[in-house]
C-alpha positions as a LaTeX table, in Angstrom:
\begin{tabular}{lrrr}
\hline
Residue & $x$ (\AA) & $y$ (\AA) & $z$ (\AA) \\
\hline
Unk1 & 32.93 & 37.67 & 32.39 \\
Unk2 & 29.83 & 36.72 & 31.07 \\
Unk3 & 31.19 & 36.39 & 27.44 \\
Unk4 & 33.16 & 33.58 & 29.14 \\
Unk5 & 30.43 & 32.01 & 31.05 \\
Unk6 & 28.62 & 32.23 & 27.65 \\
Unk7 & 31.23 & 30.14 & 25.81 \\
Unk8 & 32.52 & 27.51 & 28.57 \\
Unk9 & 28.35 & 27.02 & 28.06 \\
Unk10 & 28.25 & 26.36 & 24.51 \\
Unk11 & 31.24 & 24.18 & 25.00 \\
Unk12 & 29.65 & 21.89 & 27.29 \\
Unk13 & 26.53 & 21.49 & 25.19 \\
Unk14 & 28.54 & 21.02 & 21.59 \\
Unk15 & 31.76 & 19.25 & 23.24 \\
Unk16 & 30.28 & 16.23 & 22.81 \\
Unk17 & 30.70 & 13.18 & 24.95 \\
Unk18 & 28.12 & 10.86 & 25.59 \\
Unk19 & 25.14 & 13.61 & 25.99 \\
Unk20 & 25.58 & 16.00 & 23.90 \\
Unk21 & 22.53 & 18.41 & 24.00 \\
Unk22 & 21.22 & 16.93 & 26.56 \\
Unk23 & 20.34 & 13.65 & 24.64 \\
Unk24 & 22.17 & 10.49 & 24.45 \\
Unk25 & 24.39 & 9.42 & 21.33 \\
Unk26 & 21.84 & 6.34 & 20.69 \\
Unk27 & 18.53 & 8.71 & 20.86 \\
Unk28 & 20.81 & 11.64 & 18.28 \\
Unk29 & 21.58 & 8.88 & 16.14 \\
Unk30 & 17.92 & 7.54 & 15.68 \\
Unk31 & 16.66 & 11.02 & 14.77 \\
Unk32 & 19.41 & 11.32 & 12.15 \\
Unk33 & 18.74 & 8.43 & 10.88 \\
Unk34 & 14.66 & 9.54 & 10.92 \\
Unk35 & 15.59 & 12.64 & 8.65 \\
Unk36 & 17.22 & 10.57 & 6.39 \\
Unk37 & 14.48 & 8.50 & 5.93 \\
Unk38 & 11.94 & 11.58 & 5.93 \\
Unk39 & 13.91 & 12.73 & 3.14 \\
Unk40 & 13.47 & 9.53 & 0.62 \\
Unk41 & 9.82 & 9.03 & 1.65 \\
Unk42 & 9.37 & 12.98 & 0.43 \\
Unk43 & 11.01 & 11.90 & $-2.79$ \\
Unk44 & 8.70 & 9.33 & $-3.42$ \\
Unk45 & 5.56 & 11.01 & $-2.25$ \\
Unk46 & 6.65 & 13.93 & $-4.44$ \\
Unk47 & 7.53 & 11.50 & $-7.88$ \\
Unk48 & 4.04 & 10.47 & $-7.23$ \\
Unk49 & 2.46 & 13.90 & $-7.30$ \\
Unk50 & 4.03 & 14.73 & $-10.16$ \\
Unk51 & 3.17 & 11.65 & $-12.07$ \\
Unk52 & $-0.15$ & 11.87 & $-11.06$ \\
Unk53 & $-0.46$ & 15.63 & $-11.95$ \\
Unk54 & 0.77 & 14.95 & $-15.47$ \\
Unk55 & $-1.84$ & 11.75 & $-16.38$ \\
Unk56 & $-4.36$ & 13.38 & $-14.29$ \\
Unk57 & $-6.89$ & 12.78 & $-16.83$ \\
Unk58 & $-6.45$ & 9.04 & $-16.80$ \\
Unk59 & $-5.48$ & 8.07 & $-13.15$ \\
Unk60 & $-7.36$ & 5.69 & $-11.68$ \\
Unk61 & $-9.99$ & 5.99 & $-9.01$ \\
Unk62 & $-9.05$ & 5.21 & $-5.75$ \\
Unk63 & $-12.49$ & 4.66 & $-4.48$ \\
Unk64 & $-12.83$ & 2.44 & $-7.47$ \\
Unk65 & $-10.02$ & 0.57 & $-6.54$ \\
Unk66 & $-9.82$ & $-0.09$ & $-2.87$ \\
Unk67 & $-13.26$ & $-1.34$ & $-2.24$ \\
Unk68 & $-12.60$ & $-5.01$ & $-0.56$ \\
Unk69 & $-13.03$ & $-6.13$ & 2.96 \\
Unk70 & $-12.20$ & $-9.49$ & 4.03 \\
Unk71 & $-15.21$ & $-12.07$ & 4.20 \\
Unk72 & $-17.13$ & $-9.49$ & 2.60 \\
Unk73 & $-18.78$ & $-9.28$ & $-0.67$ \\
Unk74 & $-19.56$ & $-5.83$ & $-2.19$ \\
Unk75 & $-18.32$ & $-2.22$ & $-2.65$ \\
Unk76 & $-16.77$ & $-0.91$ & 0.66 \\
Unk77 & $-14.60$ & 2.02 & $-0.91$ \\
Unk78 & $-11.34$ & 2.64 & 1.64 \\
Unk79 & $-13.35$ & 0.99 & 4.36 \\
Unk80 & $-10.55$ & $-1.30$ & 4.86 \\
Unk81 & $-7.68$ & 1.07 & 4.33 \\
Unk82 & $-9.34$ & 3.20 & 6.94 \\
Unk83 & $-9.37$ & 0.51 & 9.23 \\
Unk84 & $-6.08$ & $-0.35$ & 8.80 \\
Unk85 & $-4.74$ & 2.89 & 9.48 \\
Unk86 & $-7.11$ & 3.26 & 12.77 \\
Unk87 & $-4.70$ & 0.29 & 13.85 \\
Unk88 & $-1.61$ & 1.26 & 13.26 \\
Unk89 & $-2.39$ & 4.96 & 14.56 \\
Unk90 & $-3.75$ & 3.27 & 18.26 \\
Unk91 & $-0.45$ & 1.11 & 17.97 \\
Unk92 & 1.19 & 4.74 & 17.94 \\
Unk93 & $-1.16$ & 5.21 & 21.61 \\
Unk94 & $-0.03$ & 2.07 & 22.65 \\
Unk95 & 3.83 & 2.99 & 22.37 \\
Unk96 & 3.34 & 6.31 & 23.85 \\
Unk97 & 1.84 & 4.83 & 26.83 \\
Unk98 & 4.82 & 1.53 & 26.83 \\
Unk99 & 7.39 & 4.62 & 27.01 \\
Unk100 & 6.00 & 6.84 & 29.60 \\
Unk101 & 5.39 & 3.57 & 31.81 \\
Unk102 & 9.11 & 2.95 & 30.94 \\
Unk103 & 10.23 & 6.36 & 32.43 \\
Unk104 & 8.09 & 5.53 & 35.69 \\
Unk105 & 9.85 & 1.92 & 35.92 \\
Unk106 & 7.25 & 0.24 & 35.66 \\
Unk107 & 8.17 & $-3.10$ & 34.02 \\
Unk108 & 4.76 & $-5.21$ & 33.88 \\
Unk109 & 2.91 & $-2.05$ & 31.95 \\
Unk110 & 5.60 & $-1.54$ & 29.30 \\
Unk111 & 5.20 & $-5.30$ & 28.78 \\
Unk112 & 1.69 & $-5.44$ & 28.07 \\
Unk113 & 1.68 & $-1.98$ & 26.35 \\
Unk114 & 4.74 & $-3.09$ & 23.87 \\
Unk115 & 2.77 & $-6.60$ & 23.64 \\
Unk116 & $-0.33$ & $-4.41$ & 22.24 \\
Unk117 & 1.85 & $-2.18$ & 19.85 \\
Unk118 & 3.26 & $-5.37$ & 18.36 \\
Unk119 & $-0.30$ & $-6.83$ & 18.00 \\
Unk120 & $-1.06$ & $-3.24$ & 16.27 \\
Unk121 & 1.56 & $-3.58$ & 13.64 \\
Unk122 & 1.10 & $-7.55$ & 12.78 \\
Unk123 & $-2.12$ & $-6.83$ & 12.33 \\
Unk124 & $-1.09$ & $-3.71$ & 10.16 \\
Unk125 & 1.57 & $-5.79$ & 8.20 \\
Unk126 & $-1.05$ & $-8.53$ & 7.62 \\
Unk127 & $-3.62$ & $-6.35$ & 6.25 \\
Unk128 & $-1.14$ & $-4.89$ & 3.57 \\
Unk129 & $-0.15$ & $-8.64$ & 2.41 \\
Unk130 & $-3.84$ & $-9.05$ & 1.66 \\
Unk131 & $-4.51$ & $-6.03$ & 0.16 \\
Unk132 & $-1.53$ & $-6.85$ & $-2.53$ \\
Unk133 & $-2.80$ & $-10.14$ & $-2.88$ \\
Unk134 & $-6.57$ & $-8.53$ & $-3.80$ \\
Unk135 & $-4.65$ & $-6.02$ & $-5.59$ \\
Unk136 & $-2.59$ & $-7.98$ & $-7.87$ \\
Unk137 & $-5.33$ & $-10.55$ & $-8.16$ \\
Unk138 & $-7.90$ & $-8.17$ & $-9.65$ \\
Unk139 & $-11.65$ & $-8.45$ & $-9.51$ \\
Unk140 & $-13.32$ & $-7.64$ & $-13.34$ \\
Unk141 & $-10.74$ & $-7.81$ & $-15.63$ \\
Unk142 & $-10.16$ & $-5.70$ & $-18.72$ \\
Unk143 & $-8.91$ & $-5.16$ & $-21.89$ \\
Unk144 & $-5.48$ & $-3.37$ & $-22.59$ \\
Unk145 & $-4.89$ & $-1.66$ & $-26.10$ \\
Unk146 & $-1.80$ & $-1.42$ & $-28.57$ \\
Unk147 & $-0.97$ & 1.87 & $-26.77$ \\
Unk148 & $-0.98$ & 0.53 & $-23.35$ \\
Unk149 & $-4.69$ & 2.14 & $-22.51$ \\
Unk150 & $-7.11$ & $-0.10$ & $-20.60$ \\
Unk151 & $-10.67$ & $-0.76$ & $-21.38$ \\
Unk152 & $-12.86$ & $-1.92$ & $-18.71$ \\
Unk153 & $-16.84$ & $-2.95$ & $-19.34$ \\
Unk154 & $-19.75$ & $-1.16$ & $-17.11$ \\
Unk155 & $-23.81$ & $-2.58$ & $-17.22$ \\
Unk156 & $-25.48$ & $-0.24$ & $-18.89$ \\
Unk157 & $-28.45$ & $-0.99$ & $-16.59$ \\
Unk158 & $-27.14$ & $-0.83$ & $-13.79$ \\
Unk159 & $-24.43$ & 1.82 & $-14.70$ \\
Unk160 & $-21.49$ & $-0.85$ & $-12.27$ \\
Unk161 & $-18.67$ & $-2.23$ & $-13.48$ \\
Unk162 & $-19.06$ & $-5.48$ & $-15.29$ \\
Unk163 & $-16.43$ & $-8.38$ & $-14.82$ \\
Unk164 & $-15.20$ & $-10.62$ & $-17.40$ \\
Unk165 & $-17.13$ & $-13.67$ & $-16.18$ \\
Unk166 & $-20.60$ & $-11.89$ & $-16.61$ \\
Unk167 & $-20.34$ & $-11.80$ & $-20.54$ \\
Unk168 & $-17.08$ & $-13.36$ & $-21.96$ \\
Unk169 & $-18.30$ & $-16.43$ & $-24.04$ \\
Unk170 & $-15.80$ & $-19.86$ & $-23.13$ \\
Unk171 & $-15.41$ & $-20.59$ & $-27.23$ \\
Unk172 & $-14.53$ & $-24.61$ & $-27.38$ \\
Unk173 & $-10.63$ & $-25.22$ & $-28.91$ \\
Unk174 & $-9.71$ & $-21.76$ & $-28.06$ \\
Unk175 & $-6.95$ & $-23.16$ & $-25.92$ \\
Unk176 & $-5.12$ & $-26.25$ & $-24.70$ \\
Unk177 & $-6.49$ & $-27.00$ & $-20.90$ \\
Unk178 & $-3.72$ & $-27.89$ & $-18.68$ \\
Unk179 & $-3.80$ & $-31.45$ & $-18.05$ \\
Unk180 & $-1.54$ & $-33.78$ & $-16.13$ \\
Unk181 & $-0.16$ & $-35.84$ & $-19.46$ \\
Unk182 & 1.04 & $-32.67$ & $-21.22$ \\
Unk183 & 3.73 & $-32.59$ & $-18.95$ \\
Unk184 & 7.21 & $-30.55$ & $-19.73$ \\
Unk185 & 5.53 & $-29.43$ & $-22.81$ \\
Unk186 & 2.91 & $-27.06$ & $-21.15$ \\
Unk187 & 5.56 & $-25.36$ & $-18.70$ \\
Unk188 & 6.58 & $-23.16$ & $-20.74$ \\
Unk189 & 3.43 & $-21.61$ & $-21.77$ \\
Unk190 & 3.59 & $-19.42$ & $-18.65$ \\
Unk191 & 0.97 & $-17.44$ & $-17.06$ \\
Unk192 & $-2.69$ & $-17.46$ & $-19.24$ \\
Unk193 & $-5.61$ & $-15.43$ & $-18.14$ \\
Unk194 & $-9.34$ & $-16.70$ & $-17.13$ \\
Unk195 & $-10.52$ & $-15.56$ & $-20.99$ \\
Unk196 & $-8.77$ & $-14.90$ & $-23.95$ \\
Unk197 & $-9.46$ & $-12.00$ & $-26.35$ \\
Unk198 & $-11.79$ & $-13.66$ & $-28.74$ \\
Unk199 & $-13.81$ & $-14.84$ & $-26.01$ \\
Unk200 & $-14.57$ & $-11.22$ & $-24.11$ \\
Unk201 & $-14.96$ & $-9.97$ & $-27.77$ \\
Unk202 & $-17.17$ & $-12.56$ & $-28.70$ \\
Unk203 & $-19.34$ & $-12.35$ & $-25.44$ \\
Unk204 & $-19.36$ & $-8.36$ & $-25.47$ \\
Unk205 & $-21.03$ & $-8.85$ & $-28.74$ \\
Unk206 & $-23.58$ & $-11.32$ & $-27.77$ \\
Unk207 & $-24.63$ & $-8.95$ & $-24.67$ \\
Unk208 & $-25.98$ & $-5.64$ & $-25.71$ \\
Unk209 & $-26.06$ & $-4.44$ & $-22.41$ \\
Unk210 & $-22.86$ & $-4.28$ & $-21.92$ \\
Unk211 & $-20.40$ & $-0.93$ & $-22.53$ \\
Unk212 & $-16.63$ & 0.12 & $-22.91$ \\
Unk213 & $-15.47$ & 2.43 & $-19.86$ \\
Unk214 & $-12.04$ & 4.52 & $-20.96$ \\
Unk215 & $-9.12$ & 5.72 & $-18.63$ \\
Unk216 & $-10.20$ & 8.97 & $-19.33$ \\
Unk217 & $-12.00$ & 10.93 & $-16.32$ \\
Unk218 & $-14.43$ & 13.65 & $-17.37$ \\
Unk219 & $-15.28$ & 17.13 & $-15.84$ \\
Unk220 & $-17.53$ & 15.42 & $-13.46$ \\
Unk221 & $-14.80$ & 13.39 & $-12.03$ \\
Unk222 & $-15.98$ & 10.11 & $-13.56$ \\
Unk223 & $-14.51$ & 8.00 & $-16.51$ \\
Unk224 & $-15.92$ & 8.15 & $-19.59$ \\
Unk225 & $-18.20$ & 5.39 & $-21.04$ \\
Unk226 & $-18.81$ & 5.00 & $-24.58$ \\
Unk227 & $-22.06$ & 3.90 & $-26.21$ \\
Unk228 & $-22.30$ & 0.86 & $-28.04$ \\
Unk229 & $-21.64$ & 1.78 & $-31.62$ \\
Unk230 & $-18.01$ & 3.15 & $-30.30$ \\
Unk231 & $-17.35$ & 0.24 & $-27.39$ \\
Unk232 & $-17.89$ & $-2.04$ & $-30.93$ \\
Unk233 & $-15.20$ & 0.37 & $-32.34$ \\
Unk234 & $-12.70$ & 0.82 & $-29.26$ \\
Unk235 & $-12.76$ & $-2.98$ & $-29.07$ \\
Unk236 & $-10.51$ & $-3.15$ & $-32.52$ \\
Unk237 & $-7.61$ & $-1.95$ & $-30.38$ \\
Unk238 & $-7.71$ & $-4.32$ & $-27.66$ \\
Unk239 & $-4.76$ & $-7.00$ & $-28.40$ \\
Unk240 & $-4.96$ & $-8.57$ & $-24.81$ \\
Unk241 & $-6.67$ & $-9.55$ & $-21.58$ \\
Unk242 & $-5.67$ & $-7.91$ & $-18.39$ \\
Unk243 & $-6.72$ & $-9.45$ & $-14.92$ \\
Unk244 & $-5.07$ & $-7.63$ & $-11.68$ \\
Unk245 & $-1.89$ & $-5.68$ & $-11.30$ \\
Unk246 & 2.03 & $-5.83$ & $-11.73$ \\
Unk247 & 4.53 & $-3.65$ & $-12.68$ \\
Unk248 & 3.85 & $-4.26$ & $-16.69$ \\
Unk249 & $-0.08$ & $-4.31$ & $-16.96$ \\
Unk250 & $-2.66$ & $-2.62$ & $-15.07$ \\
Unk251 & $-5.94$ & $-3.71$ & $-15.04$ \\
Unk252 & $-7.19$ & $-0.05$ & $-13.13$ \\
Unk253 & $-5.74$ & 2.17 & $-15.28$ \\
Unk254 & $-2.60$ & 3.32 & $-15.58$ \\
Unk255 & 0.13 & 1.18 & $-15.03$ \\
Unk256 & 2.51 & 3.57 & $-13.37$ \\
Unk257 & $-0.01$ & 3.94 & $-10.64$ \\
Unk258 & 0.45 & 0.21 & $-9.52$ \\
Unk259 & 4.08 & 1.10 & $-9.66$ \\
Unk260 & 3.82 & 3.86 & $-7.29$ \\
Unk261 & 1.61 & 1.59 & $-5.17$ \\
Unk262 & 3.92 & $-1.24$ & $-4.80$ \\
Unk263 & 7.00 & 0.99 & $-4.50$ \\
Unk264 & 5.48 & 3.31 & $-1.83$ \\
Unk265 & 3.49 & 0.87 & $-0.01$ \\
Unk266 & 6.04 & $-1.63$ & 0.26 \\
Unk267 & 8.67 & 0.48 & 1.30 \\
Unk268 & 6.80 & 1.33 & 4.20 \\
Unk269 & 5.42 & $-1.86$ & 4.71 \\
Unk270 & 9.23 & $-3.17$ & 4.88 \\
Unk271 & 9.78 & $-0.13$ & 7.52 \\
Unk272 & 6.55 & $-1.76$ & 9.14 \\
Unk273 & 7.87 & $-5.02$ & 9.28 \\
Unk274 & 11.39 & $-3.83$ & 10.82 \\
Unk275 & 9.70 & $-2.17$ & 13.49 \\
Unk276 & 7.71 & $-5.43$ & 14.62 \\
Unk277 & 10.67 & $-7.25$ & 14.70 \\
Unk278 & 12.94 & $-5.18$ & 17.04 \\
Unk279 & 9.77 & $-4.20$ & 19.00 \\
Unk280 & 9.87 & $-7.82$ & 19.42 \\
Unk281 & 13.40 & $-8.03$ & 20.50 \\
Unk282 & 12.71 & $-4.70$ & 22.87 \\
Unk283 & 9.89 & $-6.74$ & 24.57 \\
Unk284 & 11.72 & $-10.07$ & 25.19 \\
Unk285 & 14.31 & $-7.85$ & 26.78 \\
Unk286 & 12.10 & $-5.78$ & 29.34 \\
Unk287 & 10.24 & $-9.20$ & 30.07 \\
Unk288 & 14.05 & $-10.73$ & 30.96 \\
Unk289 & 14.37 & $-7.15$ & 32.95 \\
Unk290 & 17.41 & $-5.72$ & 30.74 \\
Unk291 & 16.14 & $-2.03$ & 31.43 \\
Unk292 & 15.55 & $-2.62$ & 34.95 \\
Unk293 & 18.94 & $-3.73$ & 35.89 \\
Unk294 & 20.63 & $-0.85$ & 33.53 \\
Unk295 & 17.81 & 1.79 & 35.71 \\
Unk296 & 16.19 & 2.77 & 32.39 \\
Unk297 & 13.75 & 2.07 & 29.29 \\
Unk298 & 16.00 & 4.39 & 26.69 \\
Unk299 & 15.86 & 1.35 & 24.46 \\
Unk300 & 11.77 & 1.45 & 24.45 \\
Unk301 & 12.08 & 5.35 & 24.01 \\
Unk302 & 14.72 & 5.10 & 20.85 \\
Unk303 & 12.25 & 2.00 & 18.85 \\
Unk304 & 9.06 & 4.24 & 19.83 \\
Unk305 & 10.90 & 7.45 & 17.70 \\
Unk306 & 11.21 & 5.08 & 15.00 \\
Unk307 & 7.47 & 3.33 & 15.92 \\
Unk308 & 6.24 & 6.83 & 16.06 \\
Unk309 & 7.94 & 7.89 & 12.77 \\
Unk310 & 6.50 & 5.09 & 10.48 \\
Unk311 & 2.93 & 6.06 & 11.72 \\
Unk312 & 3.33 & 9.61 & 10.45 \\
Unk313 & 4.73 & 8.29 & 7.46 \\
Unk314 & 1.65 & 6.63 & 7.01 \\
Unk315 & $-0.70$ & 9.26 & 7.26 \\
Unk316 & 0.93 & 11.40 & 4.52 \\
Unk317 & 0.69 & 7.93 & 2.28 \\
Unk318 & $-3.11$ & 7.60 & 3.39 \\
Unk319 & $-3.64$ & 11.39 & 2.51 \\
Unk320 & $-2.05$ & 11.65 & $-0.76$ \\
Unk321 & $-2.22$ & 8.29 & $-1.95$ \\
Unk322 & $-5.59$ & 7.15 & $-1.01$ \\
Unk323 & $-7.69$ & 9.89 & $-0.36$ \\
Unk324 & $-6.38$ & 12.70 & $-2.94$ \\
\hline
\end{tabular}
């Protein structure tokens, strides 16, 4: 008797239908779907650890690398990343309040509460476009080597890094300026940094103040910087000028970090981006009262999961990305 109880049970809950375990097909399907996705973000997260692990020794700093604020001049290390991830974590508060007014049918809170989460992540989205702009854009410049290592310069008074600008010598004739009558012919010269070789060479010679930094980080966590005699020496290798970031040259360090930065960061800056937009859609439907007429805010729940999801996502990329 109560073997059969047991089973007609398990039948009702597996048979299917359109709430199967108590949960309906739409709200099963988004947490499949949130595996899935759990799944590749591991992948990447764990390619980066191991890449990472292996060039430990010359990895950039990420304090040395994230240190802009907008408007603001100076060295703010993760101040802005920080910020940015205070943001999107209060847009997570946001949702969770949008969905529980949503269960109590309460249409003008979810409104303004899904108004604040999309706020939350424009904000969120914006803040990432500029920090790829910054990042790709570089701020000192350096010096990249026949075996891909970069050399940056430090002030060896003041022990901070030293940009291109502060020594590099402009040498007359070095290069064609572009002017409006060269026309076709200078299109196809492509992309040409601030200085060229001979003029950082030339300047780092002319100011004795100024030292080679390596990629290399020492025991005390820092990167090595080489006195003057070997900067003079190091400076042989150096057969181009590096300003910013892409996915061939790095002016931080090494280049497969920027890789992993664009990759990663993108990717859930894309999964950003999606949620925005059908938050969007969600909250022109409960203004037009969609839910209310259908007697429930399921919709808000299932894009909160999601919502909810790239948050969490985020915090693992803050952790091991930027503060590892």
């Amino acid at each position: 008797m109560d073997s059969t109880v047991t089973t007609a049970s398990e039948e009702n809950v597996w048979g299917g239908g359109n709430r199967p375990l108590n949960a309906s097909y739409g709200k099963l399907m988004m947490w499949f779907f949130l595996v899935s996705d759990a799944l590749t973000f591991s992948g990447f997260l764990a390619s980066y650890g191991f890449s990472r692990f292996k060039f430990i020794e010359t990895w950039p700093i990420a304090d040395e690398v994230f240190t802009h604020v907008p408007f603001f001049h100076g060295n703010f290390p993760m101040y802005y990343v920080a910020f940015m991830t205070f943001i999107l974590i209060m847009s997570s508060v946001t949702m969770v309040l949008a969905v529980d007014a949503g269960h109590r049918m309460k249409q003008n809170a979810v409104i303004w509460y899904m108004f604040l989460t999309i706020i939350g992540g424009a904000i969120f989205v914006g803040s990432q476009a500029w920090e790829w702009a910054t990042f790709i854009k570089g701020d000192f410049g350096a010096l990249e080597t026949k075996g891909g290592r970069i050399l940056q310069f430090v002030n060896a008074d003041t022990g901070e890094r030293a940009a291109l600008a502060d020594f590099a010598e402009v040498i007359p004739d070095s290069r064609l300026e572009h002017e409006r009558k060269n026309g076709v012919w200078y299109y196809d010269e492509g992309y040409m940094p601030s200085y060229n070789l001979n003029e950082v060479i030339e300047g780092f010679k002319a100011n004795s103040n100024i030292l080679v930094r390596t990629e290399t980080i020492n025991e005390e966590g820092e990167k090595v910087v080489l006195d003057r005699g070997q900067s003079l020496t190091k400076l042989k290798d150096a057969v181009q000028v590096v300003e910013g970031a892409n996915l061939i040259h790095n002016e931080y360090g090494s280049r497969l970090f920027a890789d992993f930065f664009f990759f990663i960061t993108g990717f859930h800056g894309f999964h950003v981006f999606s949620g925005v937009v059908i938050n969007i859609i969600i909250f022109f439907n409960v203004i037009l009262g969609t839910y209310e007429r259908r007697g429930h805010y399921e919709m808000v729940e299932k894009v909160g999961l999601y919502w909810h999801f790239v948050d969490l996502v985020w915090v693992f990329v803050f952790t091991f990305f930027y503060l590892v």
